[in-house]
N, C-alpha and C positions, 0 to 999 in steps of 0.2 A: 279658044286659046287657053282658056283658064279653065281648071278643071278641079272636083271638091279633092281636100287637102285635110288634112288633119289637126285640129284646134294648136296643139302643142308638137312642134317638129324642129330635128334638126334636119334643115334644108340646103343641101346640096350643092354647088354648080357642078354640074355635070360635064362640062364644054370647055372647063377651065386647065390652062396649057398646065405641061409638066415642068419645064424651065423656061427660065427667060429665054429661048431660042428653040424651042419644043413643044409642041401640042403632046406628042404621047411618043408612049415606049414603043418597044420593037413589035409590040405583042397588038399596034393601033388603040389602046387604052389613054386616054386623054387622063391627065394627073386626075381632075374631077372625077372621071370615074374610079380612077384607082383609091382618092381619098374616099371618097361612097364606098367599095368594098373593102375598105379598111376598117370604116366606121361601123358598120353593118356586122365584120367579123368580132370586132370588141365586143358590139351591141349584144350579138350572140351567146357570148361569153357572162352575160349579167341578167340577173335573177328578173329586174325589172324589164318593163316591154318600152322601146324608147321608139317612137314612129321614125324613122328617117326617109326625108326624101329627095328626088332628083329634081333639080329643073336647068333649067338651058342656059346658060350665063349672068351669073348676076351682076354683073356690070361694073366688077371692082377687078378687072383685067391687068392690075399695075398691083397686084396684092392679090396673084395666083393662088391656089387650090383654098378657095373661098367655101364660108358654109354662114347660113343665114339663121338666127335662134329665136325660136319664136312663140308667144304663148299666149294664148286668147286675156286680154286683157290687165298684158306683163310689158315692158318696155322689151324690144327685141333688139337684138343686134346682129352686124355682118361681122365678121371677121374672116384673115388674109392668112399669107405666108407661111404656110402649111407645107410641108411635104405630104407625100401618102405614107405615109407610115403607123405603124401599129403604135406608134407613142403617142403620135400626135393624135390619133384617134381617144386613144385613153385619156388623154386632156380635154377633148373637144369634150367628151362622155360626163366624164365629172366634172365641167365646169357646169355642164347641162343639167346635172342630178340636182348643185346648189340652186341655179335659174329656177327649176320646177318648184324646189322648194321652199325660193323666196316668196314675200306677198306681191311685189310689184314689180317682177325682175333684178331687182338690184341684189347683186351677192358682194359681201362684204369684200376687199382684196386682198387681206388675211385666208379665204377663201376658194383664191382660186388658185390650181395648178401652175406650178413653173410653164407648161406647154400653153395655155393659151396668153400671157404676160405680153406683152407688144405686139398681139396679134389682129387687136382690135381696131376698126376701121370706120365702123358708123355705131349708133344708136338711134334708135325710133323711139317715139310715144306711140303707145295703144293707139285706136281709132276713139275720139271724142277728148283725149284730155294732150295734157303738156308738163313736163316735167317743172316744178315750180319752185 
């Protein structure tokens, strides 16, 4: 079931509906896949290499087109309420760019993009510590 993944990624749901009354467009595209090739086309577009990946639902179903931020030994976070879209992508990206370049995950909120602002949903501690 679990397969190697890459230390620092933004992670996907891939399975996650496109409206509150829709899995996917006309085209059988579930929103998660649509926001993955949205993020993917940004990602494209910028100098740095940013890992992005798919996985199957991450379990925040009530806070559609979900994407999970994560980085070996950084606090990570889920966040929701996403369209696909090319903006929301560009927020996701640069919020990601400050993440990598914080020490412990935490980016100031001075920091982050108007796109990811109330989009936040959980936070984790690394493996072995707790936020203090």
């Amino acid at each position: 079931m679990l397969k190697p993944a890459s230390d620092a990624a933004i992670v996907v749901c891939s399975t996650c509906r496109l409206t509150e009354t829709g899995r996917e467009n006309e085209e059988g595209k579930s929103g998660g896949a649509l926001l993955a090739e949205a993020i993917r086309a940004e990602a494209a577009r910028r100098p740095e290499s940013i890992a992005i990946e798919d996985m199957p639902c991450l379990f925040a179903c009530q806070r559609w087109c979900a994407v999970h931020l994560r980085a070996e030994g950084k606090i990570s976070y889920v966040l929701g309420d996403f369209k696909p879209t090319a903006e929301a992508a560009a927020a996701i990206l640069d919020y990601f760019q400050h993440y990598l370049a914080s020490e412990q995950g935490v980016v100031p909120y001075k920091n982050w993009p108007e796109g990811v602002k109330g989009h936040f949903i959980t936070r984790s501690p690394p493996s072995g510590k707790v936020v203090g």
